[in-house]
C-alpha positions in Angstrom: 157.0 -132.6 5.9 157.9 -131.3 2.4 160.8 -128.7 2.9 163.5 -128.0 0.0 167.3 -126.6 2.1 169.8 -125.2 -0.1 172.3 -128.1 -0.3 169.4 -131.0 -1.8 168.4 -127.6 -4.0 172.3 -127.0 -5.1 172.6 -131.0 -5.7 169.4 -131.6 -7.5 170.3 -128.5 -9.9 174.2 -129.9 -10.5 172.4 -133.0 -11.2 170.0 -131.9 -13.9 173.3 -129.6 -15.4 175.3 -133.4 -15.7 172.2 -134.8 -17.5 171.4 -131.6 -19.7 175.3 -132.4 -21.0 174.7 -136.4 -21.4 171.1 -135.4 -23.0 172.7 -132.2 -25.5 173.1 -134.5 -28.5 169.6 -136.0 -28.4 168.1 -133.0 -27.3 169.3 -131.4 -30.2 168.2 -134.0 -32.9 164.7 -132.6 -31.9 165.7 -129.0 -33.4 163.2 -128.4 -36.2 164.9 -124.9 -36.9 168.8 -126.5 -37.7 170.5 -123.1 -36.7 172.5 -121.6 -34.0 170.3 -120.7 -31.9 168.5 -123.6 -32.5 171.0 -126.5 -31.1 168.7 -126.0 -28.0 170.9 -129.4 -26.4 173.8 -128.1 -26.6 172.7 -124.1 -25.3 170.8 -125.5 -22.5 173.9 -127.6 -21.6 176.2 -124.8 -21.9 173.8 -122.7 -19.7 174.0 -124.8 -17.1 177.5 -125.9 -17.2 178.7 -123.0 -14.8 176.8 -124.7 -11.8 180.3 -126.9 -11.1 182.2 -123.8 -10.5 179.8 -122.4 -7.9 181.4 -121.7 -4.3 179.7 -123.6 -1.0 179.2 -120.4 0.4 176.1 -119.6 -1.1 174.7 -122.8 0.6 174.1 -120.7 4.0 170.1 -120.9 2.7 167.7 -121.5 -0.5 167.7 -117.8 -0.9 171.4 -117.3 -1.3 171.9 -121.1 -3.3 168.8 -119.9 -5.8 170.2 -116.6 -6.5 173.6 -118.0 -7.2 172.5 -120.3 -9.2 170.0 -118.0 -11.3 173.4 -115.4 -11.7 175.0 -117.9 -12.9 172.8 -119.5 -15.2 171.9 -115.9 -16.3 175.5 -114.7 -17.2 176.1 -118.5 -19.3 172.9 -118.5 -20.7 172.9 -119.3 -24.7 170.3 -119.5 -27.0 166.5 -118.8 -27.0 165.9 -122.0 -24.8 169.1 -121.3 -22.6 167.8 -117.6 -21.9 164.7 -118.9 -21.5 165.9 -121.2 -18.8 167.8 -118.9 -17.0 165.1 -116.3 -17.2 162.7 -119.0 -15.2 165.4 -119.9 -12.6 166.1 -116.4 -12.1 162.0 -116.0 -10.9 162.4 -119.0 -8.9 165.3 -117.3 -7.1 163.5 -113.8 -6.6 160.2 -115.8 -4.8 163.1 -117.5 -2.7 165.0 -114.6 -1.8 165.5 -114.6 2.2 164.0 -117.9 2.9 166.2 -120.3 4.7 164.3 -123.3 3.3 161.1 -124.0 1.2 157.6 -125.2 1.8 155.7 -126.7 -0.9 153.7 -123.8 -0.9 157.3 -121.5 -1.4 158.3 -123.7 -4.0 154.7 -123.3 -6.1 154.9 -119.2 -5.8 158.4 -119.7 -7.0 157.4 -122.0 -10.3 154.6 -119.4 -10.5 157.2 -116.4 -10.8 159.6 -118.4 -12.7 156.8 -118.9 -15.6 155.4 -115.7 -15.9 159.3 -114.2 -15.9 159.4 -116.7 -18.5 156.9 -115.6 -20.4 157.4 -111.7 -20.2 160.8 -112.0 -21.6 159.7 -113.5 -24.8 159.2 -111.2 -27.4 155.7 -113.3 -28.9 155.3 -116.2 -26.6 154.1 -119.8 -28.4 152.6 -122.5 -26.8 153.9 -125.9 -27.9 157.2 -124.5 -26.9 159.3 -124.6 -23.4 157.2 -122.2 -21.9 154.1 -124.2 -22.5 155.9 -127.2 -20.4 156.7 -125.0 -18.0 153.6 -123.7 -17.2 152.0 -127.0 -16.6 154.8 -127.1 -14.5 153.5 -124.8 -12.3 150.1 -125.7 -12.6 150.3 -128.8 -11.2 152.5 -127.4 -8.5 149.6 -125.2 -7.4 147.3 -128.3 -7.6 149.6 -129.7 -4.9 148.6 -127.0 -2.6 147.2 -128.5 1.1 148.8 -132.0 0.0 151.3 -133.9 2.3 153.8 -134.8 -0.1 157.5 -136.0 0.3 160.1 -134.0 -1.7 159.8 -137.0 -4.0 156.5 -137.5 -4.6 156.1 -133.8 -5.3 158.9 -133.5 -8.1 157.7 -137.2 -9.4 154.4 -135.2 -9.8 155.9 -131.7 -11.6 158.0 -134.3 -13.8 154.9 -136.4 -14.7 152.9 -133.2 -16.0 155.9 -132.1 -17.8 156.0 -135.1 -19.6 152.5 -135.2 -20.5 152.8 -131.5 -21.7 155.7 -132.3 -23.7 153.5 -135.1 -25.5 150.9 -132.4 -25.9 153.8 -130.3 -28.2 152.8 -131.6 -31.9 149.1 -130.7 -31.4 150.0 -127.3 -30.3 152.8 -126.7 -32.8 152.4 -127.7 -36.5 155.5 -127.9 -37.5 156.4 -130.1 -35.0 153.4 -132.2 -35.8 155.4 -132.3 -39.6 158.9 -133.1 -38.2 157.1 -135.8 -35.9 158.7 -134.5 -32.6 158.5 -133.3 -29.5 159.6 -129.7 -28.7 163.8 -129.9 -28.0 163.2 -127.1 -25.3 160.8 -128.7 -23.2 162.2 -132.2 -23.7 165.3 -130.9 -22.5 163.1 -129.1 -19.2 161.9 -132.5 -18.5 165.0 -134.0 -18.5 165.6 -131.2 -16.3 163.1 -132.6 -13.8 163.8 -136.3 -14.4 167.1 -135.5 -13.1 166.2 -133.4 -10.1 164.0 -136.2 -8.5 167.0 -138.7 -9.2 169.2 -136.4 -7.2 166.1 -136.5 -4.6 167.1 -140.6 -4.6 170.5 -139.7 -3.8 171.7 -140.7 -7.5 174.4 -138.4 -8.7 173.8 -138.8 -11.9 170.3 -139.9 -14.3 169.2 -140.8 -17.2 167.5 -138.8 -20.3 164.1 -139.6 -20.3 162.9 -141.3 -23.4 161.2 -138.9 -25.8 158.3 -141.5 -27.6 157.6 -139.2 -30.5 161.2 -138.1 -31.4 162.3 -139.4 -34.7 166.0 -139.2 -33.6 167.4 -141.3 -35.9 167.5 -138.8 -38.7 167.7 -135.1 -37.1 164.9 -132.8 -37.4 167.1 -130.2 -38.5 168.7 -131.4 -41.1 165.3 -132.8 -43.0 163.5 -129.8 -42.1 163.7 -126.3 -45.1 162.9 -122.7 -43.7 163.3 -119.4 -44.5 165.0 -117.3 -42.3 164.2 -113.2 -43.0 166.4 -112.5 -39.8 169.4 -114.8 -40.4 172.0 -113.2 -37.7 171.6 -115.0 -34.0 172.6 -111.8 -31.7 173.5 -111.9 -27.9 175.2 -110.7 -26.1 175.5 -109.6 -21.8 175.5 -106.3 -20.8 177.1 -104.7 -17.4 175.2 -101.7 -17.0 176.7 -98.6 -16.0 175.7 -97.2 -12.1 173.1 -94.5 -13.4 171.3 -98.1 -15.1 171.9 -100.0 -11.8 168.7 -101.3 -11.1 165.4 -103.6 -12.2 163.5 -102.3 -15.2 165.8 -99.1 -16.2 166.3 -100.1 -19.9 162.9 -99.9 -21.1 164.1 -98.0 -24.2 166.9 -100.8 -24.7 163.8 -103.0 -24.2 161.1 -101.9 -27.1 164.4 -101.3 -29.3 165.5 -105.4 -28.9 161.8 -105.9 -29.7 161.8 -104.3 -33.0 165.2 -105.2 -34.3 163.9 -108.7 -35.3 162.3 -111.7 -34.3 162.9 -114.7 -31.5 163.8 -112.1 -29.2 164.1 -112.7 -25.7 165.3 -109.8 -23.0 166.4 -109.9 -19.2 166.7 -106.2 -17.2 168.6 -107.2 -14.2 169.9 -105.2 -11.4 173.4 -105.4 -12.5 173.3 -106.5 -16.2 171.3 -107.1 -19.4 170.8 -110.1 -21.4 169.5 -110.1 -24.9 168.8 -112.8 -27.7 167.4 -111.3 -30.6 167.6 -112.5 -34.7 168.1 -109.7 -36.5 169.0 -108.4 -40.3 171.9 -106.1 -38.8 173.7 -106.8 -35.5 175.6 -103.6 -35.5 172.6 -102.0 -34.8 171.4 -104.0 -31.6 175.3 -104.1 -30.6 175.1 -100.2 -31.2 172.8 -99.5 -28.9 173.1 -102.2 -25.8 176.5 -100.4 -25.4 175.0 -97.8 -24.2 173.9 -98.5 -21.6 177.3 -100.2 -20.3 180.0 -102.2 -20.9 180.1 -106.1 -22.8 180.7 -109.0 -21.0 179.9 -111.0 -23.7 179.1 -111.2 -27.7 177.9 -113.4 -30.2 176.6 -113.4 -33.2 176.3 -116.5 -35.6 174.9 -116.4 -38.9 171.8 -119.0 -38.9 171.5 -119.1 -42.5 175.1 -120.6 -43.2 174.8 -123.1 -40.7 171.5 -124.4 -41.8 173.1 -124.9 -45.5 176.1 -126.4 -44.1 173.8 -128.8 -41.9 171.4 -129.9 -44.9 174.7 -130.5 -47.0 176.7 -132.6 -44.2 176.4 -134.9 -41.5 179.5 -134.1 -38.6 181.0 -137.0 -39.4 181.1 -136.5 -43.4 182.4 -132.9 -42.7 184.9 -134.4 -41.0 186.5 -137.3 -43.7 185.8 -135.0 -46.6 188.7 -133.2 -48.0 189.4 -129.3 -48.3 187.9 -127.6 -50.9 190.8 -125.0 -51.1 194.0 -124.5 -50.3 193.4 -121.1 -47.8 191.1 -119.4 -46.0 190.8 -116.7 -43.9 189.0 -115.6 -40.5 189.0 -111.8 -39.3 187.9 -109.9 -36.3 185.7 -107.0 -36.4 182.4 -104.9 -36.3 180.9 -103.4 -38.8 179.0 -104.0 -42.1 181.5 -102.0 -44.5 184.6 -103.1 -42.8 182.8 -106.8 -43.3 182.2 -106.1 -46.6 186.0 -104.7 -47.3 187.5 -107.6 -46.0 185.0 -110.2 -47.8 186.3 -108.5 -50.9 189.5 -109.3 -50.1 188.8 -113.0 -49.7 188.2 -113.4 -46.0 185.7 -116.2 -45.5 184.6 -115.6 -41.7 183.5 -112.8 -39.4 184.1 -112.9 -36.1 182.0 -109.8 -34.6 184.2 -108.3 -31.6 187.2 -105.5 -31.3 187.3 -102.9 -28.8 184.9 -103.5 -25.9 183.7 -106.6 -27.4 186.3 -109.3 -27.3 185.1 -112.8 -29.0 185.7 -115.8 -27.0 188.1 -118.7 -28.0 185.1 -120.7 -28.8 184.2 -118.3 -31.2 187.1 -118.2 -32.7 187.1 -121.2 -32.9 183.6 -121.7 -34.3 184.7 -119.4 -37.6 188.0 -121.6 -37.9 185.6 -124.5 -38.6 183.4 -122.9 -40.9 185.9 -122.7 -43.3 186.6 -125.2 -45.9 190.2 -125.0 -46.4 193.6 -126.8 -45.8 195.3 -124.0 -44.8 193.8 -121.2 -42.1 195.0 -117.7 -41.6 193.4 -115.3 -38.5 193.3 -111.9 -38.4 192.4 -110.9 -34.6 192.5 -107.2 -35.7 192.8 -105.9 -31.9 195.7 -107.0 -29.6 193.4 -107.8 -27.0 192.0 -110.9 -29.3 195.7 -112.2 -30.4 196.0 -114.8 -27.6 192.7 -115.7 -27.6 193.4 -116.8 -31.7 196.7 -118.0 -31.0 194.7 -120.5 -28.5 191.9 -121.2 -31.0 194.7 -122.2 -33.7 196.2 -124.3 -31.6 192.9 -126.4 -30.5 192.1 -126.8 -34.3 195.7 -127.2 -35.6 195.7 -130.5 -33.1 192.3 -131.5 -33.8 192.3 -130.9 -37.2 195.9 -131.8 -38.1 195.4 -128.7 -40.7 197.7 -125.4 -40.6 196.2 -123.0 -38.9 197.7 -119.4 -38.4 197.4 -116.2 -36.8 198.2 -113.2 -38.4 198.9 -110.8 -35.3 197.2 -107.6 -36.3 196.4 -105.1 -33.5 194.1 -103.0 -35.9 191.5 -103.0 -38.9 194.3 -101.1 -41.5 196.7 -104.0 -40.3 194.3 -106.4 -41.2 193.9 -105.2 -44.6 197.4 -104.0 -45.6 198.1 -107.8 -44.1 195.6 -109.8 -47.0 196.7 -107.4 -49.9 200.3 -109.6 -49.0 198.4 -112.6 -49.7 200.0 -114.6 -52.8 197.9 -117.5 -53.6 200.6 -119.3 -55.6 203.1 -119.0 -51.9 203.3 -121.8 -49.5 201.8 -121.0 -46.2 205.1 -120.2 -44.7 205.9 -117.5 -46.7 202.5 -115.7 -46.6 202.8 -115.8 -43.5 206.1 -114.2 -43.4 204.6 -111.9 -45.8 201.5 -110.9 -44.3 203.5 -110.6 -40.8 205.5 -107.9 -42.2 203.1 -106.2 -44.2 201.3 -105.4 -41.4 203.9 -103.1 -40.3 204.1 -100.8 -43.2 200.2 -98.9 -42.4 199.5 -96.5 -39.6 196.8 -96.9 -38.2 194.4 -94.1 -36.9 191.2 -93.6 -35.1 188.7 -91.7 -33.7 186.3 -91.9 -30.7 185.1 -89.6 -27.9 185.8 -90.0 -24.1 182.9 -91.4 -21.7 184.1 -90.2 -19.0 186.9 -87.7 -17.5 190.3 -89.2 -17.5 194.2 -89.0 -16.6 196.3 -90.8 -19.5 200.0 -90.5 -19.7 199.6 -86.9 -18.2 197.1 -85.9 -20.8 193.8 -84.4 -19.3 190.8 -85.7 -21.1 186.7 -84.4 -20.3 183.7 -86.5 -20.7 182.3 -85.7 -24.4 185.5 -84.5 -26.0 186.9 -86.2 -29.4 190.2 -88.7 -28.7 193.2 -88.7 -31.6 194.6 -92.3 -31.3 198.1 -93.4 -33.3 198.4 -96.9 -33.0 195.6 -98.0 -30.4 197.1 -95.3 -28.2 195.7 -91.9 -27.3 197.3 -89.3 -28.1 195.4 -86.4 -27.8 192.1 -85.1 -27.0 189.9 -82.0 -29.4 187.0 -80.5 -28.9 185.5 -81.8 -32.2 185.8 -84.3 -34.5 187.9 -82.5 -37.0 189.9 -80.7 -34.5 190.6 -84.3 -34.0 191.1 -84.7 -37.9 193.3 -82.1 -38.5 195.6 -83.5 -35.8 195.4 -86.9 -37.1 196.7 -85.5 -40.5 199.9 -84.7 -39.0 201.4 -88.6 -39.4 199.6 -89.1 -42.5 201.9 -86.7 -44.6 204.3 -89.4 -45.6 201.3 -91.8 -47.0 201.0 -92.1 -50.5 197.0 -93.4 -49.4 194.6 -92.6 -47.8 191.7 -95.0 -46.4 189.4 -94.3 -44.2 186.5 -95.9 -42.4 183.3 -94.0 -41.3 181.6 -95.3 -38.4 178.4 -95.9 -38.0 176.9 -93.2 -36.0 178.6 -90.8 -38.9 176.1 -88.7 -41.4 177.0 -88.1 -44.9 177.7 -84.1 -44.8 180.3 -84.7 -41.9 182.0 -87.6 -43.9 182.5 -85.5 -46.7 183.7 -82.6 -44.2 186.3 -85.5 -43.2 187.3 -85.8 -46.8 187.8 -82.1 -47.4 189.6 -81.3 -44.6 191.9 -84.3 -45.5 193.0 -82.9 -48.8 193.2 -79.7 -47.6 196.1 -80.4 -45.2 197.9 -83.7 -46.8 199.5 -83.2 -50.2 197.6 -83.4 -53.8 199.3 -86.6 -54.6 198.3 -88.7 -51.6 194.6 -90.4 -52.8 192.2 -90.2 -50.1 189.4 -92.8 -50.0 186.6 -92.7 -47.8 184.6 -96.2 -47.4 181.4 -97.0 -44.8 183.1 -99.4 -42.0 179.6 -99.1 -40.3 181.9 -99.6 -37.0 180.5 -98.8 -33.6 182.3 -96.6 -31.2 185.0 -94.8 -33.1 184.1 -92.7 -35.8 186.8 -93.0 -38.0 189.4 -95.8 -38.8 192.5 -94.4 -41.0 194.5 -96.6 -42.9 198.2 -94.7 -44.2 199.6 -96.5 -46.5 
């Protein structure tokens, strides 16, 4: 009699997650959209690679092992395909929830839910696509029904008509049709299956299935031209705050995501949100998913950069060709203006993070790579993100054998006063010297406004009031913005300028209050210059120089 307990459910998942990793590589030579968010091999993998870390104790029934699975694929999940995924093993777990094992008939309701979760959280569902694989899935799941089938026989069966849909890919999809492969999402899904009825043999480990149609000796990608309007690949996890803490409470959150952009793919859980969107401007979709509560995780790669970099080089020609240029630089930070500012001033990759939002090492990492230069230099911007450099320079310094260095500024104005040090003609040593101390000679200011009432150092704060902070630190609270100003002004009196950052959620007429209010208590001589940051959260950055 077919029943499904939480241990063979646990080991047939760790299974598929070890084969997913062995698979990532040729999973992703089916990518006909070479971008981020594209290397579906590698998101799925990564998705799934937090299923080694789970703890036994959720192996008490197929209730608990399901929704410990589905959290933890949920809060790993990367990429269209990897949200996708999760999104699917997240309905499984909800059709599970309070079983102690599962009937064929259990485990067809639960495919069922999985698919159309699937489906909902895709902005415009296409067949031809992972979902469509899926689906027939399911469908042959509910053909099953009445059928005395060993555990086997049934997952032989799913995996069979997920094979067959993933041959059906080209017709459905065009462009796959052109590129002469299979879809990468559903090819990785079957290999998904493949691997769970291996595990259902007792094998620990199995091997990729063989995808006929797959021209993988040349990758997809990198033959493949496209436009992309929206070129940033956003995500990010949100952990809602309690007045959010519940199923389907971000519908506003929801419709916004949908409009920002395309490929977007949303998941309203009980305790947090996941979003995958492309978009023209991050900021925006960052803006507004905080919100609702705090980050546990951000990303945002730029698609179009990658594709160029991909049609131009193979891995292993980007890694014997030789450096372009003698520096490059890397900062932190969030914002359009303050991207733009430090572009200017020569830095070569983004990193989107700061306060609230800190990138991971990978990330780091990930901009580190992207640059095409002998020598490295980081600006984390934030002393939260320091370590997290140092331990990305280190990776790539031993990799690499290039220099790589981080700069450690613990704000924006540190950042920049830290590049106008730079002397191109210097060796690496002494810019760095330079830059190091440079960065001490700005104070750095800010603005922001408290979300929440709040004890600091003895100083009494109210939810909604204006925060002065000197040096990352509050120092004060004021009941408006240039109460807060005025305050602020106070340590700028010895500056001889003036720089400051609007943020985002900042209107021309109260910018040019800022800027009044500015001259009116520092001294004629000191220049005062107000630039967009576009920065969420705090509504001024001030640079004294």
């Amino acid at each position: 009699m077919f029943k499904i307990q939480a241990k063979q459910y646990f080991d047939m998942v760790s299974v598929a997650a070890d084969t997913v990793e062995q698979a990532s590589s040729s999973i992703n030579d089916l990518n006909v959209f070479p971008v981020p968010d594209g290397d579906t091999g590698s998101n799925m993998s990564m998705t799934m690679s937090g299923i080694a870390g789970l703890s036994t104790d959720c192996l008490t029934s197929i209730g608990e092992c399901s929704k410990a699975i589905a959290t933890c694929l949920l809060r790993g999940a990367r990429g269209n395909s990897g949200v996708i995924l999760s999104v699917f093993f997240r309905g499984i777990s909800k059709a599970l929830a309070g079983k102690d094992e599962a009937t064929a008939d259990d485990f067809a309701d639960a495919l069922a839910n999985g698919v159309k979760g699937a489906y909902e959280s895709v902005m415009n569902p296409t067949e031809g696509t992972i979902l469509s694989v899926m689906k027939a899935t399911s469908k042959k799941a509910e053909a099953l029904r009445g059928f005395d089938l060993t555990v086997e026989d049934y997952f032989d069966a799913l995996s069979d008509a997920a094979n067959e849909a993933l041959a059906r890919t080209p017709e459905q999809l065009p462009i796959l049709k052109a590129a002469g492969v299979v879809d990468a999402g559903g090819y990785g899904f079957c290999t998904i299956l493949s691997a769970m009825v291996a595990s259902i043999k007792g094998e620990k480990t199995a091997r990729p299935i063989e995808a006929k149609s797959a021209k993988v000796a040349v990758s997809a990608a990198a033959s493949t031209e496209i436009d992309i309007i929206y070129p940033y690949c956003t995500e990010c996890i949100v952990e809602k705050a309690p007045e959010y803490r519940e199923e389907g409470s971000v519908k506003e959150l929801h419709a916004f995501v949908l409009s920002a952009g395309d490929s977007a793919v949303f998941v309203d859980d009980e305790e947090i949100i996941k979003i995958h969107v492309h978009t023209a401007d991050p900021g925006r979709v960052l803006s507004e998913a905080v919100r609702y509560g705090e980050f546990l995780s951000v990303k945002v790669e730029n698609m179009k950069k990658q594709h160029s970099e991909l049609n131009d080089f193979s891995a292993e020609e980007t890694k014997k060709k030789s450096y372009s240029k003698k520096y490059g630089f890397a900062a932190v930070l969030n914002g359009e203006g303050l991207a733009e500012t430090f572009r200017d001033l020569g830095v070569d990759a983004i990193i989107l993070g700061g306060q609230t939002m800190n990138p991971s090492t990978d990330d780091v990492l990930d901009a580190i790579r992207s640059i095409d230069a002998e020598n490295v230099f980081v600006f984390p911007n934030n002393s939260n993100i320091i370590m997290v450099a140092e331990q990305a320079a280190e990776i790539e310094s031993q990799e690499s054998g290039r220099t790589v260095k981080v700069i450690p500024t613990r704000s924006i104005p540190q950042g920049i006063t830290s590049l106008y040090a730079f002397d191109e003609t210097a060796e690496p040593s002494e810019n760095a010297s330079a830059m190091m101390e440079a960065r001490e000679n700005v104070i750095s200011l800010s603005t922001t406004y408290a979300v929440r009432d709040a004890s600091i150092d003895g100083l009494q704060i109210r939810k909604g009031e204006y925060l002065g902070l000197v040096e990352n630190k509050v120092k004060f609270s004021a009941p408006s913005l240039l109460d807060c100003v005025k305050r602020l002004a106070q340590e700028l009196v010895d500056s001889c300028c003036v720089t400051v950052f609007t943020g985002a959620d900042m209107n021309e007429e109260t910018a040019e209050q800022v800027q009044a209010l500015l001259s009116e208590q520092l001294d004629s001589s000191i220049d005062i210059v107000m630039l967009p940051g576009g920065q969420p959260v705090y509504s001024l950055i001030i640079a004294g120089d």
